[in-house]
N, C-alpha and C positions, 0 to 999 in steps of 0.2 A: 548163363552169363549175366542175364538181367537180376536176380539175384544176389549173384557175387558183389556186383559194382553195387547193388544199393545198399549191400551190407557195409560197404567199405566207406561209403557217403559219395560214389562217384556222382558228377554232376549227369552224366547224361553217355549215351552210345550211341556214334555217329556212324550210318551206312553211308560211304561215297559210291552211290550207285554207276553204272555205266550202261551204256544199251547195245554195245555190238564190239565184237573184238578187235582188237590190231592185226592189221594185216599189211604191215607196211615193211617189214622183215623178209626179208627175200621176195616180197611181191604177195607172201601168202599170208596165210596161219600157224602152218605145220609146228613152228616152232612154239608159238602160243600155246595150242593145245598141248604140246608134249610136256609143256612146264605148267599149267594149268593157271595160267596169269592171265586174271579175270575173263573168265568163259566160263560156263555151267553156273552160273551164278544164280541162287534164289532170289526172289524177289520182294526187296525190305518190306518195302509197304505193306505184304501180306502176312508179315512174319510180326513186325510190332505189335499188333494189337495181343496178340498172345503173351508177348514177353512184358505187356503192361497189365494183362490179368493177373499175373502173379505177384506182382511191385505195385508200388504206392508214388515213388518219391523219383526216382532213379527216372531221366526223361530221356527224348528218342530222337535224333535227327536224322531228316534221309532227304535226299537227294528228284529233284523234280527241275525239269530243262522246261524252260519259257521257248525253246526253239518248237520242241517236238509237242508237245502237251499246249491242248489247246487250255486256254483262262479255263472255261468252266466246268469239264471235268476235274480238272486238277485240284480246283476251289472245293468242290465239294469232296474228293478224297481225303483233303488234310481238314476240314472239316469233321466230316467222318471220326479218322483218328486220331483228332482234336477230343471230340466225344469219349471215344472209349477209351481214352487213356486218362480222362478229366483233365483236360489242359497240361499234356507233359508230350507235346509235338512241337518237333522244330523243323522248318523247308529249307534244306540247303540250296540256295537258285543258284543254276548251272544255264547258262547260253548253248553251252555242247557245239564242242571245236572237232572234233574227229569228221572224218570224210565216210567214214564205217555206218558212225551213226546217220549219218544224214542217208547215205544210200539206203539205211533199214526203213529211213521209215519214208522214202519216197521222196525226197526233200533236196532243193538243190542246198550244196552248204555254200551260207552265208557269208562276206567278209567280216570279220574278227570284230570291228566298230560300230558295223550297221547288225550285227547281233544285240549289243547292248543295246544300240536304239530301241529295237525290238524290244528289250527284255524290260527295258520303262515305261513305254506304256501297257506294257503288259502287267507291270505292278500297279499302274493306275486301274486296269480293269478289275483286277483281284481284289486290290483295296477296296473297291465300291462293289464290289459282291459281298467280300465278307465285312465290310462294315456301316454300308449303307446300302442293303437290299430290304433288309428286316432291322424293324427299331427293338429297343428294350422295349417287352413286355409285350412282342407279339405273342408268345407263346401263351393263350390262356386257358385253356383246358377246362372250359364252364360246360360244366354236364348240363345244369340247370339251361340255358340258353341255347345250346348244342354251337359250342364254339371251340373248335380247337383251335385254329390261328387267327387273330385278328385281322380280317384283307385290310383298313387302313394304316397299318403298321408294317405293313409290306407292298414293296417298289421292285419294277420293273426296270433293270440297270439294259441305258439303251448307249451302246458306245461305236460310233462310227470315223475308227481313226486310218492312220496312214494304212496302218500293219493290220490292227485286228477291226470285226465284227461284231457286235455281241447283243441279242436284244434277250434279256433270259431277267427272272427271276435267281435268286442265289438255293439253288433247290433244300439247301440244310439253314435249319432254323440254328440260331447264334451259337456258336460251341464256349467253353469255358475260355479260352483266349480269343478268341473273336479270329485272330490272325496267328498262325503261327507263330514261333519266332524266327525271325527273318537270319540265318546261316547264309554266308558267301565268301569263295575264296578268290574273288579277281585281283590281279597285280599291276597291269598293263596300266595307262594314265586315264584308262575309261572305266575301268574296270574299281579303279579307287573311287571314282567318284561316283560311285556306284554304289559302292558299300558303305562311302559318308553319307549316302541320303538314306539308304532303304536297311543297311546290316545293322543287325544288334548282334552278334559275332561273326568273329572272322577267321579263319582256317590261313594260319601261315607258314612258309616253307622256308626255307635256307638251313645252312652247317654250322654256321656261326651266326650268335646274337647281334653283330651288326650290319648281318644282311637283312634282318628282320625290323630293326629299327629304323630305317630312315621309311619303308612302310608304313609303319605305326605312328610316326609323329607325324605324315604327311596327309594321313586319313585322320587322326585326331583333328588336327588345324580344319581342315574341309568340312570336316563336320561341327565345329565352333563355328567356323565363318557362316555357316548356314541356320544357326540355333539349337543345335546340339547340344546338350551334353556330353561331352568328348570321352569322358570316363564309363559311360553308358554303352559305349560300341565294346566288349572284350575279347579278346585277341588270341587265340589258343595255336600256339607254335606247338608243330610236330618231333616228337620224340620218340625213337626207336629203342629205350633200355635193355641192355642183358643182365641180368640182374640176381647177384649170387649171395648168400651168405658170408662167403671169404672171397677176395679176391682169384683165388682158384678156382675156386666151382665156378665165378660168371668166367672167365675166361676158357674154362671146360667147354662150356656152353657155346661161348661163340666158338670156338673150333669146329663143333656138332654143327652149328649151325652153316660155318663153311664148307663144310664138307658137303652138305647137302643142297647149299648154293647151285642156281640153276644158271649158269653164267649168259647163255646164249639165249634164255627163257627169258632174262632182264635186259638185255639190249634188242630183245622183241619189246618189250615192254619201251623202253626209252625210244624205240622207233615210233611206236603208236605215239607215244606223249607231242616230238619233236616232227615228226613228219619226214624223217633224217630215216634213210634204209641203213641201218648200222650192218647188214652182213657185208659192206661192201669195202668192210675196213678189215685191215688184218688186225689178229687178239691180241698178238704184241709189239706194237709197233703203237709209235704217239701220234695222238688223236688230236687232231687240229679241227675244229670245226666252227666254221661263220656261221655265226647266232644273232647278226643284225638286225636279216631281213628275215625272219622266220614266218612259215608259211602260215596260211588260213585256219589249216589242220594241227593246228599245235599250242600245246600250253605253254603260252609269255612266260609266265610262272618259274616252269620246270626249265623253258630253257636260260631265266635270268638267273634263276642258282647255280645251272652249270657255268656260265661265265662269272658270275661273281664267283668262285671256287678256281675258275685258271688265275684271275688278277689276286686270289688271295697265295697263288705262288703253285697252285698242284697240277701236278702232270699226268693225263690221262692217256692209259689204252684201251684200248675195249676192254679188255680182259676186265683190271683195275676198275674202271668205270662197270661192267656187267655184274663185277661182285658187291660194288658200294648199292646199284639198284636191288640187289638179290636180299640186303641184309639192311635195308633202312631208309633208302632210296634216299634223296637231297634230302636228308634230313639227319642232325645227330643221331648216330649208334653208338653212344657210353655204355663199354664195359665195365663192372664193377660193385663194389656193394652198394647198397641203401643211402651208405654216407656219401659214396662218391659220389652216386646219380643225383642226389638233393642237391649238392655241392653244383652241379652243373646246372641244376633247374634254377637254383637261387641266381646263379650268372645271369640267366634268360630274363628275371624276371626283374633285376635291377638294371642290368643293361641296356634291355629292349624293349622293356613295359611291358611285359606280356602280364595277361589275366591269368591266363590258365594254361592248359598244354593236353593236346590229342594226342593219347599212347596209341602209337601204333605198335606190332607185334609181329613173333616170331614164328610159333606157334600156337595153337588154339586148341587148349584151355592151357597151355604152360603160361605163357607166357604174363597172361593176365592174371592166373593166379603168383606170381612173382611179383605185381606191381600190389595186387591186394595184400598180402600177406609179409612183405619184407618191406616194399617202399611207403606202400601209403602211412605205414604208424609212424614212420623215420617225419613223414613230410607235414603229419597233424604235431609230433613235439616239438617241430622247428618252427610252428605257427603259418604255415606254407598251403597249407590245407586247412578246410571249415571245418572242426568235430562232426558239425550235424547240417542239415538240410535247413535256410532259413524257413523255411513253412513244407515242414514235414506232411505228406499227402497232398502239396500243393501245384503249382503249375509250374512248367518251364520257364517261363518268365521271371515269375516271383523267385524261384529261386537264381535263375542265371545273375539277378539285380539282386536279391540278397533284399527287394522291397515286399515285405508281405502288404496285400492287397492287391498289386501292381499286376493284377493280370491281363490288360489290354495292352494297345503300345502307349506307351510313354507317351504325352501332349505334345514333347518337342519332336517325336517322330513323323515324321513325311507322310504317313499312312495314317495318321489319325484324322489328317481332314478332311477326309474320306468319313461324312456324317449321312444317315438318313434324314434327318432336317435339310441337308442342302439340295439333295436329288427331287428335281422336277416331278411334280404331279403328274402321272398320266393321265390322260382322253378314258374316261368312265361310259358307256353303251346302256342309254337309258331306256325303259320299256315302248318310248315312241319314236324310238331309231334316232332321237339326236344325243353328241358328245355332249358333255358336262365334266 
């Protein structure tokens, strides 16, 4: 896969990780496992560093909870695969809303606002591990003197807040982007403001481009009003394509595809998202469901597409609703050729500003090879796509900006003032027992 997409000039390949399954579908699993909707899952973070031995350009994002993952292992992981990918890692930060996961990992679950609380200063501790624990040019590597790190070039980050703990050095010496790049898909009015300080992209959902829009313009503004560069945060709407050479073959395809739709396996899935036991509805009968107060355990998100989807006029049964999650989930699934699907992505990207756009899929490897091989040439002659990578074998950064050089954050980002110049001297233990 990681070849495929760098041949084609994909920007990058996103894992939305999860840590424990839905079990809010009849009380259990049973249905989850029988439909295999995310369970048995590998685990990204062990899998990228392989799929970036073989590529140069083609970059990785994966998914890391500020709820469960303490500041500094997690720092030093994308660190880590910071390193051996040479700056082509991205952290999608996730708060993590399930009640599943929280039971996995011993955790009471959090409410929904005081997660976010959490997950900022938690980017304040991360910021000051990875970019003020060690200055430039700790690394020296003087045979002659017997020096590998310089100790005055390296600081012990000592952070005593509401939420976290932390008195640690950053144990990995400065990786090709110092920080990540910062992935987040919050919607909720904490959750934007969230992504105008700390995201340099953003994972968006809805049917139509202008559910996606007033998002987009309202996280631009928040992030102007704070010294942003508003064009700087980019926006990548989900896209589910079927994607044929004639309009017969994709509409082949989608029938394949229904047919093999797991109807009961996706309103397992929309239970776990919503918090909502969907077996407790009949499959054809109309589905009425109060999305106001939605619970702790649920993505705002997922359940503000399905209301904006009733007020945009469509009527849902389980059934209806278990086959749209089976084949695209709240998100566009355009049947059709090359031209059709561009024709709808050019809608997304004039209506709603969007940057770019997450394929998600059908199949694996069909599916992707359908958007390599038929859409992506359609979407480089309509000028819709980059021919090439701005700084080919460079960093995720440089290319998601399109700025060669640009591999740290950006000055107007929130996380650059996080300097080793500002962080406090520590208490030095001299050879007659007193500090210095």
């Amino acid at each position: 896969m990681a070849r495929m997409g760098e041949e084609a000039g994909i920007t990058a390949i996103f894992f939305a990780d999860t840590y424990a399954g839905h079990d809010v579908y009849g009380g259990n699993m049973d249905a989850v496992f029988r439909a295999g909707v995310q369970v048995a899952q590998l685990d990204p973070l062990v899998i990228i560093s392989a799929m970036a031995a073989v590529t140069k350009s083609i970059s990785f994002g994966v998914t890391g909870s500020t709820s469960y993952i303490p500041p500094f292992p997690l720092a030093r992981t994308f660190s880590t695969l910071d390193h051996l990918t040479k700056g082509r890692i991205a952290w999608n930060v996730v708060t993590s809303w399930s009640q599943a996961a929280a039971d996995a990992f011993g955790i009471e679950l959090v409410p929904h606002d005081q997660r976010y609380e959490i997950a900022d200063e938690y980017m304040d501790v991360i910021y000051r591990l990875w970019n003020a624990s060690w200055a430039d040019g700790a690394q020296v590597w003087d045979r002659q003197n017997h020096i590998a790190y310089e100790p005055s070039k390296i600081k012990k980050i000592e952070h005593s807040g509401k939420h976290i703990k932390l008195r640690a050095r950053h144990q990995t010496h400065p990786s090709p982007q110092r920080t990540p790049v910062i992935f987040q898909a919050g919607t909720s009015k904490v959750g934007q403001a969230f992504a105008a300080k700390h995201a340099e992209a953003v994972y968006i959902g809805g049917l139509v481009p202008s559910q996606a829009a007033y998002q987009i313009r309202a996280a631009r503004e928040i992030a102007m009003a704070a010294g942003r560069d508003p064009t700087t945060i980019k926006f990548f709407a989900a896209i589910n394509p079927i994607i044929g050479r004639t309009v017969e073959e994709a509409e082949a395809k989608f029938k394949e595809a229904q047919e093999h739709a797991d109807v009961v396996g996706a309103l397992a899935q929309f239970s776990g998202y919503t918090g909502i036991d969907m077996s407790k509805y009949p499959l054809d009968e109309e589905l009425k469901l109060d999305t106001s107060k939605p619970k702790e355990s649920a993505v705002q998100g997922f359940l503000g597409n399905y209301g904006d989807s009733q007020e945009d006029g469509d009527v849902w049964t389980p059934r209806k609703l278990g086959l749209k999650i089976a084949i695209g989930g709240f998100h566009p699934s355009p049947v059709g050729t090359p031209e059709m699907i561009a024709d709808i992505m050019e809608q997304w990207v004039d209506e709603a500003d969007v940057d770019g756009f997450n394929m998600a899929y059908i199949s694996n490897p069909g599916s992707f090879e359908d958007i390599v091989e038929l859409l992506v040439p359609e979407l480089k002659k309509r000028g819709l796509m980059f021919e090439d990578y701005a700084v080919p074998g460079g960093t995720f950064r440089e290319n998601l900006l399109r700025q060669p050089g640009q591999k740290t954050l950006r000055s107007d980002h929130y996380g650059s003032t996080f300097k080793f110049e500002d962080e406090p001297v520590e208490a030095h233990r001299t050879t007659d027992g007193l500090d210095t």
